[in-house]
N, C-alpha and C positions, 0 to 999 in steps of 0.2 A: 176444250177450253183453250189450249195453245191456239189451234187454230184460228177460233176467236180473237184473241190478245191480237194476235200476228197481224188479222184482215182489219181490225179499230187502227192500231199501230200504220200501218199503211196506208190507209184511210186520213188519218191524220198527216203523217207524209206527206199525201197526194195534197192535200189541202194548203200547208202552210206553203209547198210547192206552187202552189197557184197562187198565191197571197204575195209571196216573196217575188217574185216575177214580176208582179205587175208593180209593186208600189218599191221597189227597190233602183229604176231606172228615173223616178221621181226627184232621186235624192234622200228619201225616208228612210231612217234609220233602224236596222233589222235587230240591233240587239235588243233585249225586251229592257223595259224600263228606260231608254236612251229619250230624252224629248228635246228634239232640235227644233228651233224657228225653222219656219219656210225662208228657203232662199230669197235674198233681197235683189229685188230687180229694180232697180234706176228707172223713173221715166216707162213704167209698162203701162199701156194703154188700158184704159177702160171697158171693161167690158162691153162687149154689144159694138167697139167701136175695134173694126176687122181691118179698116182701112187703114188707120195709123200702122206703122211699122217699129215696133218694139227694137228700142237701140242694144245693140251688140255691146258687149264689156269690153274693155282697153285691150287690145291687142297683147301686150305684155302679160297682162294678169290670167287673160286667158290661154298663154302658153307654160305660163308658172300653172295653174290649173292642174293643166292637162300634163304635164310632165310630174306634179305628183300624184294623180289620179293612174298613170302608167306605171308610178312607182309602186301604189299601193291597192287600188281598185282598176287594175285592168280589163277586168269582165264588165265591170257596169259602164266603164269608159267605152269601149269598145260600140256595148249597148247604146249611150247616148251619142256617139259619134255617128250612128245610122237613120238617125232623127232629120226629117227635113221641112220645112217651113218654120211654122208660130213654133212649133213644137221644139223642133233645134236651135232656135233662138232660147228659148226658155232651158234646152239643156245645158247650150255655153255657159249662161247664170249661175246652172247646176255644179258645173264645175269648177267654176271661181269662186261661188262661194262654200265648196266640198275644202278646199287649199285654205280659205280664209277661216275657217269653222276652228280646223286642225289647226294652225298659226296664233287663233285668240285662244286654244286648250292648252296650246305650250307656255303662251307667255300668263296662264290664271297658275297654271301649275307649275313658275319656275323653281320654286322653289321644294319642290318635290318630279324631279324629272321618270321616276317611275310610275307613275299616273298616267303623263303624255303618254309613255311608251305604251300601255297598257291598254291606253284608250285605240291607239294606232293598230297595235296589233287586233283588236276585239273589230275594229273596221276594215284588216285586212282578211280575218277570216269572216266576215260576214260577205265581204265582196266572194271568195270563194264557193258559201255557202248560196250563194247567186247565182253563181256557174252552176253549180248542179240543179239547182230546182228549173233554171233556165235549161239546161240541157233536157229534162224533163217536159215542160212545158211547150217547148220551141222545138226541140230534135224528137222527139215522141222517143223518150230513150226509158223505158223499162225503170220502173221507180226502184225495182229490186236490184237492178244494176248500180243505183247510184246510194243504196241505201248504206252500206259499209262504211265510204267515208263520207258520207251525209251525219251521220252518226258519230262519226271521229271528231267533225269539226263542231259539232254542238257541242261535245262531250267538251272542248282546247278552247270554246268559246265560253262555258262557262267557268270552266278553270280561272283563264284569264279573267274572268270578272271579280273571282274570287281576291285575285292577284293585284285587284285595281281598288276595291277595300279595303285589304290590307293595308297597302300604300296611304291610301288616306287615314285609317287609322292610328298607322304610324306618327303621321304630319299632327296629326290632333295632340297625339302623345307627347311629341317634342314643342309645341306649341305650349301646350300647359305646364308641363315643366318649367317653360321660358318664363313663364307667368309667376310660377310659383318662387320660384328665382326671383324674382321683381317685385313682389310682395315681400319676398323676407328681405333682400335690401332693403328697402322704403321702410318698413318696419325699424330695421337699426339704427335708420335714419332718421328718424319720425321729426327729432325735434331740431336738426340741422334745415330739413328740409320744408318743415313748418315755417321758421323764422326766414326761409330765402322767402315763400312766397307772400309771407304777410307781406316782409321789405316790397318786394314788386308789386304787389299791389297795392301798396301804400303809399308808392311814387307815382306808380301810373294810371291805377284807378280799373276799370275792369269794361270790355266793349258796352259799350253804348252808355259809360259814363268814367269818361278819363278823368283824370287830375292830373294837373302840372308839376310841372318836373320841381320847382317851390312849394312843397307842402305845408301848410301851418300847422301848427302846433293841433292836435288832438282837444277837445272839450274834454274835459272829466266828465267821471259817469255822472258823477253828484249834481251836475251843472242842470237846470232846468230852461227847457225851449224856451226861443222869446216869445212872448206875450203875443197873444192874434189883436190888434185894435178892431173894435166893432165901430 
């Protein structure tokens, strides 16, 4: 029965090995549950149309890229840097928008900066986890060689995932609090804050029907419509 366990175990190894390899130099994201859009490419040709030459990203953006894809996914950088034609035009892309991806998760989550971090780090050990099923797949390296910390880094990858929940939970927590807070002032307030917004809308009237800053005098309830003439 070990034995068993051991050869499914390995087996599946060998597989997500092969999975991870191929769609991991794409740009696709290896943690489970992550769903990124497809990189956005400017002006890429039409399919079936080979002739046009797919425009290259801003020289700048593409060295901001690649200098934090060194900082953080060296292995897959590495990987797309050995790309050449259609194919390494489409990884420059890869990698400006790998830098832009991280940039829009910092500035949704400023206000919780352990999130960013969490996310970063869960994309550094995925890049990792890359390296080895690569070194698998590409160096024909012994899946049992690489199995110890193949294993280590699933184990630190789902930690941190753990770590990136929490975090959000956290944010929810102090979020509703803040609410709750805002509600029981408004409550104390109820009828300061009532007669400010009659005032204001009694002067100014409400979108897509103002009144002038000269209000007249209010009809009593008592007062009946005028008469429609037939």
């Amino acid at each position: 029965m070990a034995s068993l366990r051991c050869l499914t175990m390995n087996k599946l190894i060998r597989t997500s090995a092969l999975l991870l390899a191929t769609l991991a130099p794409l740009g696709i994201p290896l943690s489970a549950g992550a769903q990124t859009p497809p990189p956005i490419r400017p002006n890429q040709p039409a399919r079936g149309n080979n002739q046009q030459q797919q425009q290259s990203p801003p020289q700048e953006e593409l060295n901001e890229g690649i200098k934090f894809m060194q900082a953080n996914a060296p292995h897959r950088l590495a990987v797309l840097q050995k790309l050449g034609g259609r194919a390494g035009a489409n990884a420059q892309w890869t990698v400006v928008n790998q830098k832009k991806r991280f940039d829009m998760i910092k500035a949704n989550n400023a206000d919780s900066p352990e999130i960013y971090q969490a996310r970063l780090r869960e994309y550094q050990i995925n890049d990792d986890i890359f390296d080895l099923c690569y070194q698998v797949r590409w160096a024909s390296k012994p899946i049992a060689a690489i199995e110890p910390q193949l294993r280590a880094k699933v184990q630190e990858l789902f930690d941190v995932g753990i770590q990136e929940r929490q975090a959000r939970i956290d944010r929810l927590e102090k979020q509703l609090a803040r609410l709750k807070k805002e509600v029981d002032n408004d409550k104390a307030k109820r009828d300061e804050l009532v007669a400010k917004n009659y005032q204001s809308i009694r002067k100014e009237g409400v979108p897509g029907a103002p009144l002038s800053n000269a209000v007249p005098s209010e009809p009593g309830l008592a007062d009946r419509p005028p008469e429609v003439k037939h």
